[in-house]
Structures are given as structure tokens and as C-alpha cells.
LOTORLUM-867268 format. One record per atom (N, C-alpha, C, CB): residue in one letter; x, y, z. Coordinates in steps of 0.02 Angstrom, whole numbers, padded with zeros to 5 digits, always signed. Glycine has a CB too. Layout:
N
AXYZ ...
END
This chain:
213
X+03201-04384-02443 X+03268-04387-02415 X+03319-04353-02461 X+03289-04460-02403 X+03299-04363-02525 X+03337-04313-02580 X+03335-04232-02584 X+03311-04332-02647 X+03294-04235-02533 X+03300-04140-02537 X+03294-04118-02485 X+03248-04094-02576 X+03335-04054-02481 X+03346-04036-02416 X+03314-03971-02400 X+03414-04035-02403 X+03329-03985-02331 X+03271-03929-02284 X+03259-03873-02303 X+03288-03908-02218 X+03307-03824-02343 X+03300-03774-02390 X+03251-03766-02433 X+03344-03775-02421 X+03244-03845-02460 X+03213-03833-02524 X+03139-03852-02516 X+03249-03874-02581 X+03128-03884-02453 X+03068-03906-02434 X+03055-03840-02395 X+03064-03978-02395 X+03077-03776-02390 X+03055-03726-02338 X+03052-03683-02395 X+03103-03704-02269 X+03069-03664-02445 X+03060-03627-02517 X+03004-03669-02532 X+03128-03630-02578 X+02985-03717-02567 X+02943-03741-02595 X+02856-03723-02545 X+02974-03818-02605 X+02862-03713-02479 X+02801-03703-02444 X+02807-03628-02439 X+02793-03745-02373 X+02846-03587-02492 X+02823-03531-02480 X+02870-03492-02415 X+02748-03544-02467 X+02937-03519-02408 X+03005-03492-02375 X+02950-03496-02290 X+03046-03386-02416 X+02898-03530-02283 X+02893-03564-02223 X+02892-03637-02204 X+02848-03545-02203 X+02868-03663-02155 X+02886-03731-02114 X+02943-03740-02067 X+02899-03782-02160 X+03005-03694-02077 X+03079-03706-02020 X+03044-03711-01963 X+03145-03638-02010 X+03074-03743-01924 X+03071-03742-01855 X+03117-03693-01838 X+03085-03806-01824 X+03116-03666-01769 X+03175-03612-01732 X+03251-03658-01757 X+03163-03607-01619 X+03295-03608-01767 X+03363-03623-01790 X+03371-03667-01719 X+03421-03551-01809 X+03368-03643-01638 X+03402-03707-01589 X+03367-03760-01606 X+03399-03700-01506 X+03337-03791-01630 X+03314-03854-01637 X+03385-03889-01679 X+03234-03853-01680 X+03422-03916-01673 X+03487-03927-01690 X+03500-04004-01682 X+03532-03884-01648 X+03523-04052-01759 X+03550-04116-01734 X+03592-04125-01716 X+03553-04154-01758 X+03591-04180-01663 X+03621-04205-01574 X+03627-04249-01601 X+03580-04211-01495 X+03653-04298-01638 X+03676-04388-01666 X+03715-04360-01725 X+03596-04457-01697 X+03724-04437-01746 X+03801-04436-01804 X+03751-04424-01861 X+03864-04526-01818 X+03700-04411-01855 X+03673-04448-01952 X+03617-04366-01932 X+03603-04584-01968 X+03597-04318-01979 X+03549-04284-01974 X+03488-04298-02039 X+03580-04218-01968 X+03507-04333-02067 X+03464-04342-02149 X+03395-04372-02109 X+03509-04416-02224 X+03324-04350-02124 X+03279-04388-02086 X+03227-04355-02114 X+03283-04390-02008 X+03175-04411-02136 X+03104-04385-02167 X+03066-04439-02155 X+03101-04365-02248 X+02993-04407-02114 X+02937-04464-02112 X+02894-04411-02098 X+02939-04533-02056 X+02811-04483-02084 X+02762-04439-02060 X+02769-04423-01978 X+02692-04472-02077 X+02746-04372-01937 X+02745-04364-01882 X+02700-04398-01845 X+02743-04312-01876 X+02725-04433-01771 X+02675-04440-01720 X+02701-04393-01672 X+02664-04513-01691 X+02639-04380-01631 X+02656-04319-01585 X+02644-04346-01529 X+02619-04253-01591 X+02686-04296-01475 X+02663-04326-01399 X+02677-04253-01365 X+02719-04405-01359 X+02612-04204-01316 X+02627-04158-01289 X+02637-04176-01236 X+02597-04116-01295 X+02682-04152-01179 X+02706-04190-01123 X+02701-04122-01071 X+02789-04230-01134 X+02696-04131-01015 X+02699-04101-00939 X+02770-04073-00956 X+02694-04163-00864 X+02787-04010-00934 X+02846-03981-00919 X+02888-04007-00896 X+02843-03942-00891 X+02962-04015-00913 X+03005-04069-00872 X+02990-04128-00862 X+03016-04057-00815 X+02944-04164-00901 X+02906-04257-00869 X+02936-04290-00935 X+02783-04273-00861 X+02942-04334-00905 X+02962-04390-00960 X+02916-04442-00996 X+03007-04432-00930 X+02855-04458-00940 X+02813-04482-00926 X+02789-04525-00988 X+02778-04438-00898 X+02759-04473-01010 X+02732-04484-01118 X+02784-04475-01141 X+02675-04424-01172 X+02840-04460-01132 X+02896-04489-01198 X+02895-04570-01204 X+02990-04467-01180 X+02892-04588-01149 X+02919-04667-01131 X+02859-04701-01161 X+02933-04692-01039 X+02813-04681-01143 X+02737-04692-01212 X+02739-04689-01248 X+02686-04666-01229 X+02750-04613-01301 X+02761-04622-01370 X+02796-04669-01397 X+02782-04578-01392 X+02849-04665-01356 X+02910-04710-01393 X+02878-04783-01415 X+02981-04726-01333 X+02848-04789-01366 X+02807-04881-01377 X+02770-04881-01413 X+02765-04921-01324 X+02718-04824-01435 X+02662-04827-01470 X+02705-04801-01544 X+02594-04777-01436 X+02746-04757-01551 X+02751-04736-01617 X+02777-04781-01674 X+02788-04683-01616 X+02740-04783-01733 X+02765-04849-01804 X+02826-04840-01834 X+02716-04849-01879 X+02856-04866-01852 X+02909-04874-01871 X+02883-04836-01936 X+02939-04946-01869 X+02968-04812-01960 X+02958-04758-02020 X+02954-04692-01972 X+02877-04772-02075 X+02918-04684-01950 X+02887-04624-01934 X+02924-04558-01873 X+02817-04655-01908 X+02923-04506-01870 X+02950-04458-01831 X+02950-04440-01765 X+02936-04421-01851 X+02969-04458-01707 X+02919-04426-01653 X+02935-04359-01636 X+02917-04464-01586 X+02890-04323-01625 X+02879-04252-01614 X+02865-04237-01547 X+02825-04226-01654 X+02904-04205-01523 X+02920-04200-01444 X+02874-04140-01423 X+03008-04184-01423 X+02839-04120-01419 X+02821-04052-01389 X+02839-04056-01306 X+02734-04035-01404 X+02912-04026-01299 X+02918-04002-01227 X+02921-03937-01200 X+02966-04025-01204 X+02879-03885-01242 X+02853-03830-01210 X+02917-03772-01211 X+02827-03854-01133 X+02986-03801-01239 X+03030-03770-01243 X+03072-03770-01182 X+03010-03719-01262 X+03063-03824-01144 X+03115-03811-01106 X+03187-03840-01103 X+03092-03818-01058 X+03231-03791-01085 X+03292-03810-01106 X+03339-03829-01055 X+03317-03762-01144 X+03322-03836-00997 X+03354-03850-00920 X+03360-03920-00897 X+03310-03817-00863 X+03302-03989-00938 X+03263-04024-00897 X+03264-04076-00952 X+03193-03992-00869 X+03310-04130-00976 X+03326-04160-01020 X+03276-04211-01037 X+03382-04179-01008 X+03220-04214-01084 X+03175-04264-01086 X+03197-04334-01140 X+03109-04225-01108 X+03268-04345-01153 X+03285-04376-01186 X+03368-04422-01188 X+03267-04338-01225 X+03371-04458-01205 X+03444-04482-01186 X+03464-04549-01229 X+03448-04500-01099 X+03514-04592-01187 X+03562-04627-01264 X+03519-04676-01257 X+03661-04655-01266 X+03480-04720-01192 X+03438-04773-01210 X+03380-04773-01234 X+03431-04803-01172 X+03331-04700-01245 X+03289-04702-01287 X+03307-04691-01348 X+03249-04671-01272 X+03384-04672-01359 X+03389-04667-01447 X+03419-04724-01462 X+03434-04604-01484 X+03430-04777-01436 X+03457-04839-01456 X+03371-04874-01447 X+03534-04873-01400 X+03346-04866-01407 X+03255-04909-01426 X+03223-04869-01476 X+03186-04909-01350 X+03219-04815-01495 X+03203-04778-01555 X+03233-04796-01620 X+03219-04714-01545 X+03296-04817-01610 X+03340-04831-01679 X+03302-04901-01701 X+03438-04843-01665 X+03306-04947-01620 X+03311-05013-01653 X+03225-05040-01656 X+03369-05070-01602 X+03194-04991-01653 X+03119-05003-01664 X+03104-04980-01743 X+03070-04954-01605 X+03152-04932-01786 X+03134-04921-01833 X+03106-04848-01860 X+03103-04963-01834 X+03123-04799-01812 X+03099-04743-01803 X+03146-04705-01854 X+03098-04723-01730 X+03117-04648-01893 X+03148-04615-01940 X+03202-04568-01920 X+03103-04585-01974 X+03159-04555-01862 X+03186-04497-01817 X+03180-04457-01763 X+03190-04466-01836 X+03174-04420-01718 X+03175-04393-01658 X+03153-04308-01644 X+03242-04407-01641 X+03123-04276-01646 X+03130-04196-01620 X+03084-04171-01574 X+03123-04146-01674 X+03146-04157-01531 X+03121-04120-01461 X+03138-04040-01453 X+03159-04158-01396 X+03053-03993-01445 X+03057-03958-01424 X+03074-03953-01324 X+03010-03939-01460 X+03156-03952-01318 X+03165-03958-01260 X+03271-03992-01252 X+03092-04013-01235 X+03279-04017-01174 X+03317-04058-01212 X+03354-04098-01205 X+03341-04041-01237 X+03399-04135-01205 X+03426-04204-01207 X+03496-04231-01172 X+03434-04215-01274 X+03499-04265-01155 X+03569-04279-01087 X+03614-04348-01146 X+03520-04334-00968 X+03666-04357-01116 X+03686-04411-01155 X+03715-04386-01207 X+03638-04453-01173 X+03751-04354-01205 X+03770-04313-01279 X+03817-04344-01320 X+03804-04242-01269 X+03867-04385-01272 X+03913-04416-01304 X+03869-04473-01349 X+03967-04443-01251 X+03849-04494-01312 X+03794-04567-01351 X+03766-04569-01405 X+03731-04585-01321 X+03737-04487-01391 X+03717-04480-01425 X+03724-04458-01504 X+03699-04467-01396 X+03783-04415-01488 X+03815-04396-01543 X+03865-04454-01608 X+03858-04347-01506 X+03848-04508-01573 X+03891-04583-01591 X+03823-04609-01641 X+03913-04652-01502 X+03775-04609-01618 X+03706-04642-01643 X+03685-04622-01728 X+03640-04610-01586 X+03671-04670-01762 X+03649-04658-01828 X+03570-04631-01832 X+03658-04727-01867 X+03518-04624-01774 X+03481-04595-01771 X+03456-04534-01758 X+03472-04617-01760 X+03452-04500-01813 X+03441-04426-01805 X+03406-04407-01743 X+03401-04399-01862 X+03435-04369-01705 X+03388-04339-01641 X+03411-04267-01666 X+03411-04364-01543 X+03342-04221-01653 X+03347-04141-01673 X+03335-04131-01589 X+03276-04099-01743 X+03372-04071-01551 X+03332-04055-01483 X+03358-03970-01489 X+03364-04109-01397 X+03331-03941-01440 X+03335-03882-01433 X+03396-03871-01381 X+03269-03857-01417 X+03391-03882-01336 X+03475-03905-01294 X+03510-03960-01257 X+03487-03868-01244 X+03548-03953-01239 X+03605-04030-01227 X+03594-03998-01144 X+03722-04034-01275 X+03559-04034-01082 X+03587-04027-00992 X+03593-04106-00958 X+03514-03976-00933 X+03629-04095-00922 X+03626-04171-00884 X+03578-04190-00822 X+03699-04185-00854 X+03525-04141-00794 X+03474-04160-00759 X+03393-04171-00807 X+03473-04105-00702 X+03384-04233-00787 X+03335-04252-00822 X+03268-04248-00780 X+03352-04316-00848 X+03216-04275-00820 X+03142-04236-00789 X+03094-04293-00750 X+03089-04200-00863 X+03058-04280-00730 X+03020-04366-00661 X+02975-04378-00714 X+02960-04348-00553 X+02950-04416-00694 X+02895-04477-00729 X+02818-04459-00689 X+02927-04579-00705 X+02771-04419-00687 X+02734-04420-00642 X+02669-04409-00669 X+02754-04381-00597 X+02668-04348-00723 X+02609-04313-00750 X+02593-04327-00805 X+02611-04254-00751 X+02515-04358-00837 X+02500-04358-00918 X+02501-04320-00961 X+02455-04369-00934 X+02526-04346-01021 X+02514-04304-01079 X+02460-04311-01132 X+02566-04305-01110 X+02475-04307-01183 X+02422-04324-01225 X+02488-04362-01313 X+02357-04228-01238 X+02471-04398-01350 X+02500-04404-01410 X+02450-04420-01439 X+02552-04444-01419 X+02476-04410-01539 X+02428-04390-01583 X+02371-04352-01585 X+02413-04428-01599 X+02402-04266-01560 X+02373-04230-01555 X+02396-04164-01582 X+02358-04238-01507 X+02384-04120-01625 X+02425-04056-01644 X+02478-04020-01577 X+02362-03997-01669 X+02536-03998-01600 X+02571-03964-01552 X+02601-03923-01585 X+02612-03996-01512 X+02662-03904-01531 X+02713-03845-01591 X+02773-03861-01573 X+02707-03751-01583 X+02806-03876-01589 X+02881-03895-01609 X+02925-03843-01637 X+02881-03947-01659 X+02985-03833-01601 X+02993-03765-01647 X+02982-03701-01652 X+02973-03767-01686 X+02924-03678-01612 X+02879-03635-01656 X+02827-03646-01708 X+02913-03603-01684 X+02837-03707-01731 X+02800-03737-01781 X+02732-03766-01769 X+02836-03782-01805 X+02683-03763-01804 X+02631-03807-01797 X+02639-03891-01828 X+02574-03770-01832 X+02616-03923-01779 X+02642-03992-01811 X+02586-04038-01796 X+02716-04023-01779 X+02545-04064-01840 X+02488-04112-01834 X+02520-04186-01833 X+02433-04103-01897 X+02478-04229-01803 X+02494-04311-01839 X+02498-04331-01910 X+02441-04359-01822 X+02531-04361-01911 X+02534-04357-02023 X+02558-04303-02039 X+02454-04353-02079 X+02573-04238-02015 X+02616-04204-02052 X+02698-04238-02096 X+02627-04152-02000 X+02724-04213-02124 X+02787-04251-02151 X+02830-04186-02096 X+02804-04255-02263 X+02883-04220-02058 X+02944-04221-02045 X+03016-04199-02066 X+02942-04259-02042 X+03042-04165-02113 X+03107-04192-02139 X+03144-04134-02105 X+03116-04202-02228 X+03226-04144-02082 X+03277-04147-02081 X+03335-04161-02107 X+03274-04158-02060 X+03394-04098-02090 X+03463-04098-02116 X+03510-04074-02054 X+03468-04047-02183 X+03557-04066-02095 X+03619-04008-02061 X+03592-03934-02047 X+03688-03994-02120 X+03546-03902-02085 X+03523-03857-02074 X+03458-03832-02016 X+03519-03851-02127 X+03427-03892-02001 X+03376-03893-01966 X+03320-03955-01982 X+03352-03828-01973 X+03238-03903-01960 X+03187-03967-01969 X+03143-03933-01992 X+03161-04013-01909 X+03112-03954-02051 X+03039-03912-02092 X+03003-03966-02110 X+03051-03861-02169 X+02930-03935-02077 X+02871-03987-02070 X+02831-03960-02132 X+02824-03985-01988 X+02812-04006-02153 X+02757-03989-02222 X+02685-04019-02204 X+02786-04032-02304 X+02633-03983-02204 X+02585-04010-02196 X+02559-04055-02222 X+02560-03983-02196 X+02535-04083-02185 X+02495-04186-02212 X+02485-04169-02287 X+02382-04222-02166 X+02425-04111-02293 X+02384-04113-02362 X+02425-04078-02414 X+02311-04075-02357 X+02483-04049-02402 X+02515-04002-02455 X+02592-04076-02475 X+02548-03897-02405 X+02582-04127-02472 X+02658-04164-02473 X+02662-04174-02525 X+02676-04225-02439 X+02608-04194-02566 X+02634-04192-02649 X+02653-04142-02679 X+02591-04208-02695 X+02616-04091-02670 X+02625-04029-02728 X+02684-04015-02686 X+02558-03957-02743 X+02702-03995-02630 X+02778-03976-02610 X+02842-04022-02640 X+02783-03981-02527 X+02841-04088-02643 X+02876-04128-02656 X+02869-04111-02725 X+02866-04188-02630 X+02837-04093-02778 X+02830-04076-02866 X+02859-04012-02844 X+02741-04072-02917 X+02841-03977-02799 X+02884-03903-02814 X+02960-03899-02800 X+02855-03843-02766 X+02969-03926-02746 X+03067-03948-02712 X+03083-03990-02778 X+03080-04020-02614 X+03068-04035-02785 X+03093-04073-02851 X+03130-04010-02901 X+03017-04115-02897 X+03075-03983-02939 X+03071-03918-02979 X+03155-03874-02968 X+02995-03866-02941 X+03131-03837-02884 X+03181-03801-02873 X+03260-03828-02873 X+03164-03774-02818 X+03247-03888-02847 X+03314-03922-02859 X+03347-03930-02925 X+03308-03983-02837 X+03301-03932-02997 X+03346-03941-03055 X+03340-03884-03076 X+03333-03992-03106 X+03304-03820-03040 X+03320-03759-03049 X+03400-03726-03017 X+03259-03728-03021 X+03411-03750-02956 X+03483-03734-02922 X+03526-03750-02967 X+03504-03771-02858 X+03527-03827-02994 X+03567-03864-03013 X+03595-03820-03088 X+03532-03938-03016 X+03548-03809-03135 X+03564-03767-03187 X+03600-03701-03161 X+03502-03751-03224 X+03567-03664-03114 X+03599-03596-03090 X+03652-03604-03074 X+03574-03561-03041 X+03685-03682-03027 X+03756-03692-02998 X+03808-03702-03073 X+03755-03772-02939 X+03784-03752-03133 X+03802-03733-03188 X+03833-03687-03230 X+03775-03736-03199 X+03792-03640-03220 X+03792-03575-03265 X+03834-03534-03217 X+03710-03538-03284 X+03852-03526-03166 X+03909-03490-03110 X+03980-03543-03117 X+03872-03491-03011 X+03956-03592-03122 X+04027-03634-03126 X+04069-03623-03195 X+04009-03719-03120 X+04005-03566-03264 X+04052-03575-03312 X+04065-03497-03321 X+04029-03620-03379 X+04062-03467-03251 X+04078-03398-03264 X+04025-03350-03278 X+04121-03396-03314 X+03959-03366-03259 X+03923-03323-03256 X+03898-03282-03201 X+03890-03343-03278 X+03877-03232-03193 X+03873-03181-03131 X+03793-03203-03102 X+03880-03083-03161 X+03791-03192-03039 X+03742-03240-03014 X+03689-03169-03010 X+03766-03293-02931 X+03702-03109-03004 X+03665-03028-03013 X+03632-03047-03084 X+03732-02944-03020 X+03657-03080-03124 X+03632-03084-03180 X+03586-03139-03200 X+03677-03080-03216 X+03612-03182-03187 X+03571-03222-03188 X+03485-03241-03165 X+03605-03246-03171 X+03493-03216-03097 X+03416-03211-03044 X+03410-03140-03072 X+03421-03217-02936 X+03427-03114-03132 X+03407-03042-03143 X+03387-02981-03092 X+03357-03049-03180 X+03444-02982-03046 X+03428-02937-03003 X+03432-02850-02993 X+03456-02962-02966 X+03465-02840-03074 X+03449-02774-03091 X+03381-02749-03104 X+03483-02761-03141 X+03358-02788-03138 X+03284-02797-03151 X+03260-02764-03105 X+03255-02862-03151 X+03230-02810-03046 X+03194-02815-03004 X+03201-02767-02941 X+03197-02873-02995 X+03288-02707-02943 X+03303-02673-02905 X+03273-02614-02950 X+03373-02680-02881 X+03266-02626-03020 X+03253-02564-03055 X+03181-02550-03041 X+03269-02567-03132 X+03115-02605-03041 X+03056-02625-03010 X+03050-02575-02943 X+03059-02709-02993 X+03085-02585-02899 X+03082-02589-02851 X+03092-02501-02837 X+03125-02645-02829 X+03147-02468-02870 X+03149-02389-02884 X+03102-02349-02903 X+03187-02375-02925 X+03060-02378-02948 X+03015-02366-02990 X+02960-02370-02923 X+03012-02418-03062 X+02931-02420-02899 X+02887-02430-02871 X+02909-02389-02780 X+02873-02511-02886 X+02928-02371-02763 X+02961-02333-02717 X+02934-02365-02657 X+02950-02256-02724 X+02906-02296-02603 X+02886-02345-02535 X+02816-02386-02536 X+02879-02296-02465 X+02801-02412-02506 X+02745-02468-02512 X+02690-02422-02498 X+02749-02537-02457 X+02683-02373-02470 X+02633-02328-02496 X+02601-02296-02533 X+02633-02307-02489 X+02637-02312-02596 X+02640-02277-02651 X+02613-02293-02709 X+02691-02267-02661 X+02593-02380-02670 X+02578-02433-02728 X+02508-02427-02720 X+02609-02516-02721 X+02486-02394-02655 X+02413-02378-02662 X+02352-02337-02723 X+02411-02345-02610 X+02312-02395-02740 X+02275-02382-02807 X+02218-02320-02794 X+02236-02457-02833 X+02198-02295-02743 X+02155-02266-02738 X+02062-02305-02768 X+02188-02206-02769 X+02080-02355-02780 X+02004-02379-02801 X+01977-02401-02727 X+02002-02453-02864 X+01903-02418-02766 X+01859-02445-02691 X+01820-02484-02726 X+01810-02387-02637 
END
């Protein structure tokens, strides 16, 4: 919860973001857990209203709605039974009605867009099963986290060493914000003459070809 989506999307190697519309819809965006997933029928609500019952407290639910943005699979009384069940947090690829409600609520909901026709109850899905969110690949147990900036998923097996590396970069910023606050040039600092001089030197990327075999 101490580090933010930036630094958890640098630390995996400047990947994990989800698509920038994935955007928080409630008052509070701070949100980190493990993921449960639920892939759902186009426009159905069906398995949301499932997940919601089945997913543990702590934990994220991960909406895979296929991206649609017309057909609202979400609203203010599942984020008030989500809040008060204990849920970390909310993200729907797709998107969500209730805006006012929603935007009042201390439970982070991420969605891709805000419409006021919502979707029928008719067709199965599947939960705790890999999907994509985002654009993203997102397993069960993956970690979750969220900000103001968005949502970056870290894979189940990479959460420690990412969390030792974000740690890292963070008291790396923190010195760099330092050293600019006492008047130092930030070109200089990330040594970016350097690396433009590198970069002259080494010319087009064709060029870097070794000729070995």
C-alpha cells in the first residue's frame, strides 16, 4: 500500500499497467491484494453476483468483461456488499452505473467506463481462472495494487523480489527528490549526457551488429 503503481510498474521491468481507461470510480483509489478472478458473458452480470459471494476478504476482484464499455456490470449496491464484506478492492474490465454512489464510497472500484444501462443475468461464467484485465494478464493470486494513476498486477511468483525492488526505487526517488530540492540539475544527476553521448557513439541499431556466428 506504500508504493505506488509507478513504482510497482518500474520494478517489473516498466511492465504490469493495465490500459490507462481502467480509471478509479470511488472516493479512495489506494488498493492492494491478491486477485480472484471471474470471466463473465458479454454484458451479463450473472458471475459478478457470484464472485462477489465467493471472493475472501482482503482480496481483489478482477472483472474480466471483455472490454465492454456500453453495458454496466457494476453499481452502488455491489460496492457497498463488496466494501462491507471486506474486499480490498474492485476492477472491471468494462463498466459501471451508479456513479454518484459510487464516487462517495471508500471502496476502490477501477472500471473502464461510467453508462446507465446495465447487463441481464442469464449466461455462465467461469471464476478463479486466468483472464485479462486491462490488457493485462491476470491469474488467481496474482497481487493487485492500485492508485490515482491506475492498476499494475504483479505476478503471484515475482511479489517478493518486486516488493525488494519498489522498496529500493523508492529510497532511490527519495534521494534524487533531495538532491533537486537543493538545486541540483536532474540532466545531471540520472547522467543523461552520458548516456546521450553512448547513444551517438553507438548510432542506429544496426550498427551494433557484431558480425559473429
Amino acid at each position: 500500500m506504500a508504493l505506488s503503481t509507478g513504482l510497482v510498474s518500474d520494478a517489473l521491468g516498466k511492465t504490469g499497467a493495465m490500459d490507462h481507461e481502467i480509471k478509479c470510480r470511488s472516493a479512495r483509489a489506494s488498493m492492494a491484494g491478491p486477485a480472484y478472478t471471474v470471466r463473465v458473458h458479454s454484458a451479463d452480470i450473472l458471475m459478478v453476483g457470484k464472485a462477489l459471494s465467493e471472493c475472501p476478504e482482503g482480496h481483489v476482484l478482477v472483472v474480466d468483461g471483455r472490454g465492454e464499455r456500453n453495458t454496466a456490470l457494476w453499481g452502488g449496491i455491489t460496492t457497498q456488499a463488496a466494501r462491507l464484506k471486506g474486499l480490498a478492492g474492485v476492477v472491471i474490465d468494462g463498466a459501471v452505473r451508479d456513479s454518484e454512489e459510487i464516487s462517495k464510497d471508500q471502496l476502490p472500484v477501477f472500471a473502464r467506463s461510467v453508462v446507465p444501462s446495465a447487463g441481464g443475468a442469464e449466461y455462465a461464467g467461469e471464476t478463479q481462472v486466468p483472464v485479462q484485465c486491462g490488457r493485462v494478464p491476470v491469474r488467481p493470486a496474482d497481487w493487485v495494487v492500485g492508485d490515482l494513476d491506475g492498476v499494475a498486477v504483479v505476478p503471484g511468483e515475482r511479489v517478493g523480489e518486486t516488493l525488494r525492488a519498489a522498496e529500493a526505487l523508492q529510497k532511490v526517488e527519495a534521494r534524487i527528490t533531495a538532491a533537486v530540492e537543493r538545486g541540483g540539475d536532474l540532466a545531471e544527476l540520472l547522467h543523461y549526457d552520458e548516456i546521450l553521448d553512448r547513444k551517438r557513439h553507438t548510432g542506429l541499431p544496426q550498427l551494433r551488429f557484431s558480425g559473429k556466428r
